[in-house]
C-alpha positions in Angstrom: -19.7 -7.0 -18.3 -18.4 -5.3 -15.0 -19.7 -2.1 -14.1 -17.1 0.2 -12.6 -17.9 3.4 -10.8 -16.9 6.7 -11.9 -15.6 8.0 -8.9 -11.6 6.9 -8.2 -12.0 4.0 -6.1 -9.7 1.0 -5.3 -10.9 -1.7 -7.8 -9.6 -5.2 -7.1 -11.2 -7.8 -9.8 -10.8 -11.7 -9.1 -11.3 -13.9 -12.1 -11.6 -17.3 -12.8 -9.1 -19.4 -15.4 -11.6 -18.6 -18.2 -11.9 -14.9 -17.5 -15.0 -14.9 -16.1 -15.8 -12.6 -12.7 -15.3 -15.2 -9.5 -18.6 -15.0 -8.0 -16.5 -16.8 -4.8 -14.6 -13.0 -4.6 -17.1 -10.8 -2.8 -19.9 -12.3 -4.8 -19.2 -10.2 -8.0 -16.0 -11.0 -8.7 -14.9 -7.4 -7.8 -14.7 -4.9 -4.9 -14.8 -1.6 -5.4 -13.5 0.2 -2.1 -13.8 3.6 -1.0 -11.5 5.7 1.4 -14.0 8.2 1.8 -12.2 10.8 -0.9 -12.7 11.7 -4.4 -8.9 10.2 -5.4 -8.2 6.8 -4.5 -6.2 4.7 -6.4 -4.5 1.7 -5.8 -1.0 0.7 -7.3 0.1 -2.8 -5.6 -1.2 -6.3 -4.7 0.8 -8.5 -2.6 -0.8 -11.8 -1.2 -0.1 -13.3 2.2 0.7 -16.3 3.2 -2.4 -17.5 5.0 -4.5 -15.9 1.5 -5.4 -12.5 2.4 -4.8 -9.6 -0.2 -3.2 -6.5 0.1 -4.4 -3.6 -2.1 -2.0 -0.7 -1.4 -2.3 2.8 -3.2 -3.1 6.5 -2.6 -6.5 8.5 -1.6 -6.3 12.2 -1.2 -5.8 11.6 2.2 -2.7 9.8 2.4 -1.8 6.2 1.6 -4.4 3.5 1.7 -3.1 -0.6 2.6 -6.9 -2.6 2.0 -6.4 -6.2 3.3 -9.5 -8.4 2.0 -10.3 -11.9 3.2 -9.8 -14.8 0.3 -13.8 -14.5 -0.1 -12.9 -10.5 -1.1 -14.1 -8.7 2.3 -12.7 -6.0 4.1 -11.0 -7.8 6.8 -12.6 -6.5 9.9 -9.5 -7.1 11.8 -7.2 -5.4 10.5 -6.8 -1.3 11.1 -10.1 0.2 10.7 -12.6 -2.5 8.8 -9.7 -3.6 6.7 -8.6 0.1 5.9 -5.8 1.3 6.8 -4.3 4.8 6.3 -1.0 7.0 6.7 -1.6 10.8 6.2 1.4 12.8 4.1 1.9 10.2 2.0 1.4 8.1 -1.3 1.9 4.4 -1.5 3.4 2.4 -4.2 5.3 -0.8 -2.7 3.8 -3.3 -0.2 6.6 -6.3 1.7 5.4 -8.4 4.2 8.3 -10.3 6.9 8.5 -13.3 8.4 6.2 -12.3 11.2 3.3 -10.8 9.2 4.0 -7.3 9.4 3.6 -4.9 6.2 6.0 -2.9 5.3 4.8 -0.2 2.5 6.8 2.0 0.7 5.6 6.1 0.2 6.2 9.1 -0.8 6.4 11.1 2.1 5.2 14.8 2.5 7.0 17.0 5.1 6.8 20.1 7.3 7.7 22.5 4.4 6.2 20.6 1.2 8.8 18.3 0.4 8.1 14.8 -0.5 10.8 12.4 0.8 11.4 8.5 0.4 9.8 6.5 2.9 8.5 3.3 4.5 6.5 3.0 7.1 5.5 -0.9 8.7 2.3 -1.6 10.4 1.2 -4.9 12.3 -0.8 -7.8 11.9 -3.9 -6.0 13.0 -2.9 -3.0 11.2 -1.6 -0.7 13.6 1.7 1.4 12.7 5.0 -0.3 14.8 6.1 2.1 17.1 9.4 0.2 17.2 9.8 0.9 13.6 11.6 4.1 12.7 9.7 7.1 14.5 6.3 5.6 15.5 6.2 3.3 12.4 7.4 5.6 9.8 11.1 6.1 8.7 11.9 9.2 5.6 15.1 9.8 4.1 16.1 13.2 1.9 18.0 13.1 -0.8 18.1 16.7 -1.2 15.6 16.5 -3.6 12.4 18.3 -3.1 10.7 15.1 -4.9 11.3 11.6 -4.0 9.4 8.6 -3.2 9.8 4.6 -2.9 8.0 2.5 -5.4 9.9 -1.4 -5.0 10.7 -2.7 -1.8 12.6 -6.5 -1.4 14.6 -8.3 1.3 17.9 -8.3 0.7 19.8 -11.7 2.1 20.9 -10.5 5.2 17.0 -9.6 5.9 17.5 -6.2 5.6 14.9 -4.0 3.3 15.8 -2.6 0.0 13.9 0.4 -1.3 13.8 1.9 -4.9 12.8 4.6 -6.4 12.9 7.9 -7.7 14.0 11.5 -6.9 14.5 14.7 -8.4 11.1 14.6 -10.1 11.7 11.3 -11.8 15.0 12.0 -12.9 16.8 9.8 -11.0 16.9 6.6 -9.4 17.7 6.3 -6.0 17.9 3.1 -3.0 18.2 3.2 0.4 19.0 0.5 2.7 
């Protein structure tokens, strides 16, 4: 069997049609990645179009986007050895456009302890896009003094959809 750590890492596990650990996926068939806390935990997968994975989640930090080569590497060229991280914040959603760029969706904490729906997009190389919101990060208040965006999508018109909750998971909420 797999032998997992104890500490709360990012644990992405590739296996084969059988069920079996893909020794072609970082040799083991898992990764077990570690943002340098005691609480990471990741939440989403998305897969780009040229094979890379995304893991996106949360460290005590802030949130984590991993991108791993098809072989199950860090990719080195992408933010800092294939980590990247935005303080204040939890990710749960992870979109990727036309061009590449990643758009993740977070819970957002503020000045005075209030966590607000957000997004934030970051490059190809994994660098936030200062054209995007203010310097790569866009939040939105409800009112609430808990909210956060779990689903992202692209509406028709190419325009991002966010859902999620607020009011301490008492309602739904979407922005556009």
């Amino acid at each position: 069997g797999l032998n997992l750590t104890t500490n709360y890492n990012f644990i992405v596990f590739r296996l084969t049609s059988n069920g079996l650990p893909d020794s072609s996926f970082n040799s083991t068939g898992k990764l077990d990645f570690d943002f340098n806390t005691n609480s990471d935990v990741s939440v989403t997968l998305t897969l780009q179009d040229d094979g890379k994975l995304l893991v996106g989640g949360s460290s005590e930090d802030g949130a984590g986007i991993l991108r791993l080569t098809e072989n199950g590497i860090p990719d080195s060229s992408f933010a800092d050895d294939g980590a990247f991280l935005l303080t204040n914040a939890g990710c749960a959603g992870i979109l990727v456009d036309d061009l590449g760029q990643i758009i993740g969706g977070v819970k957002i904490t503020t000045a005075f302890d209030q966590e607000d729906f957000g997004l934030f997009r970051i490059l190809q190389n994994g660098n936030l896009d200062s054209t995007f919101g203010e310097d790569g990060v866009i939040a939105t208040d409800f009112g609430n003094s808990s909210e956060a965006s779990h689903f992202l999508a692209f509406a028709a018109d190419g325009k991002i959809l966010s859902g999620g909750y607020t009011n301490f998971n008492q309602d739904f909420a979407v922005a556009r």
